[in-house]
C-alpha positions as CSV (number, residue, x, y, z in Angstrom):
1,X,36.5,105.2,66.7
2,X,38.4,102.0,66.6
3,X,41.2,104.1,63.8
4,X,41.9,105.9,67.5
5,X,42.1,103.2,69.6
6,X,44.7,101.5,67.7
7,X,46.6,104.8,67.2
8,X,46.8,105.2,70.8
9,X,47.8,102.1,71.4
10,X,50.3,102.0,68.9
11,X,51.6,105.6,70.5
12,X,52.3,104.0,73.8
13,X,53.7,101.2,72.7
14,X,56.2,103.1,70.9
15,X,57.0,105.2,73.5
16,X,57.4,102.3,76.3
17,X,59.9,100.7,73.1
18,X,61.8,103.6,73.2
19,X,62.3,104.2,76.9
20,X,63.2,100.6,76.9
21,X,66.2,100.9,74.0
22,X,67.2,104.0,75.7
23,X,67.8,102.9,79.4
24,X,69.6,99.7,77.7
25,X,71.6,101.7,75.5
26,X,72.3,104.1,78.6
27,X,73.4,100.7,80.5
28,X,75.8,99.4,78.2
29,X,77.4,102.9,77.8
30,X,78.0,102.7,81.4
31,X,79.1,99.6,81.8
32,X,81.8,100.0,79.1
33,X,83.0,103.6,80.6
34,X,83.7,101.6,83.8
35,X,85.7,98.5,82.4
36,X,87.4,101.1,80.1
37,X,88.6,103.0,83.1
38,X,88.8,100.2,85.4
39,X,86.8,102.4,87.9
40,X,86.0,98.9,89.8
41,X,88.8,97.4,89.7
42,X,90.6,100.4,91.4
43,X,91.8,100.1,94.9
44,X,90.7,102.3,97.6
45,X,93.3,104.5,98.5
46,X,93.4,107.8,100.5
47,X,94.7,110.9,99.3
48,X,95.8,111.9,95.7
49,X,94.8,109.5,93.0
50,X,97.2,108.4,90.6
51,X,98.3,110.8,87.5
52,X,97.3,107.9,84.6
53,X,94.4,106.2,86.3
54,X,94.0,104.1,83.1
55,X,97.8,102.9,83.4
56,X,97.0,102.4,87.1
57,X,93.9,100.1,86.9
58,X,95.9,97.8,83.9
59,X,98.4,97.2,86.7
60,X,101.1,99.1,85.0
61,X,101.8,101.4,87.4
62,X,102.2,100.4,91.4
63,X,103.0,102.0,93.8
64,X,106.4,101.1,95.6
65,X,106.7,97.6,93.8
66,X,108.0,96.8,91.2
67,X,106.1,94.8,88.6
68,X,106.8,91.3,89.3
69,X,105.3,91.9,92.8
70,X,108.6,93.0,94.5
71,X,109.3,95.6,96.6
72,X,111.9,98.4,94.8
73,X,114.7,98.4,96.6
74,X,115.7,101.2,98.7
75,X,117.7,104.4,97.0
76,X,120.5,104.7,99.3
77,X,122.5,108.1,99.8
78,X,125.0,108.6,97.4
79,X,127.7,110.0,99.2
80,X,130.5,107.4,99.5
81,X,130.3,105.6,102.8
82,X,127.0,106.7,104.0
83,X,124.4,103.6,104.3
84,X,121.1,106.0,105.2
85,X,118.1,106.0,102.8
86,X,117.7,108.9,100.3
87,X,114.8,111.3,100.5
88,X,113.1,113.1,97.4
89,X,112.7,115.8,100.3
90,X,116.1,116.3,100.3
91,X,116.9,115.9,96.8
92,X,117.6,112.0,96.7
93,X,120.3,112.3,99.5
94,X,120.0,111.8,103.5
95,X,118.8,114.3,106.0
96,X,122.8,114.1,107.2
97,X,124.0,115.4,103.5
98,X,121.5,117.9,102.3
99,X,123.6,120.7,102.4
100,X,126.5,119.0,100.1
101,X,126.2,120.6,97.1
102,X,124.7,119.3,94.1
103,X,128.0,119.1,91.8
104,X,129.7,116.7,94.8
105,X,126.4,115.0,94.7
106,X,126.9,114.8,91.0
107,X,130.4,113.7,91.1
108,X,129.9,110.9,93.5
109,X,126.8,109.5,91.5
110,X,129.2,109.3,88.3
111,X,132.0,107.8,90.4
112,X,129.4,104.9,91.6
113,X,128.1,104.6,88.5
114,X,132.1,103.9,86.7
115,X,132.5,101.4,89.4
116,X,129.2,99.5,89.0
117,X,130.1,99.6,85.3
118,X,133.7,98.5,85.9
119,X,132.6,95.4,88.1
């Protein structure tokens, strides 16, 4: 009688052990998947998440700034005179040239870019 006493309590005690290493194990698991993947650290933001959320969370990638903390500055059209803001929309140029074609477009990027160099 007492052999099955002590087996039973032996049993349970094993099994409470185990449950035990098992939800720790689970716990840590967890809590390295989230610092891995920054999942708290990740702002709240509406609409599409980023492509590399791993990038994103290490504060590689932002969004509109640059990575000292700056705002990118603004893509201006490249056709020569015109001071409006590009639009990927519209192929990187303004709403007023989006029917120049893209071999002017082409050209006048190449021309800026000799100048810049030249300066």
């Amino acid at each position: 009688m007492p052999n099955t006493d002590i087996q039973s309590l032996v049993t349970s005690f094993v099994t409470q052990l185990v449950s035990v290493v098992e939800q720790t194990a689970t716990e840590r698991a967890r809590a390295a998947i989230v610092a891995a993947v920054g999942g708290a650290s990740l702002p709240k933001r509406r609409g599409r998440p980023p492509k590399n959320a791993f990038a994103f969370s290490a504060g590689k990638v932002s969004l509109g700034k640059v990575s000292g903390g700056r705002k990118r500055p603004k893509q201006l059209c490249p056709v020569p005179g015109c001071k409006n803001p590009a639009a990927p929309v519209f192929g990187m140029v303004c709403k007023d040239h989006k029917g120049v074609s893209k071999a002017k477009i082409a050209k006048y990027r190449l021309a800026r870019k000799q100048a810049k160099s030249n300066a």
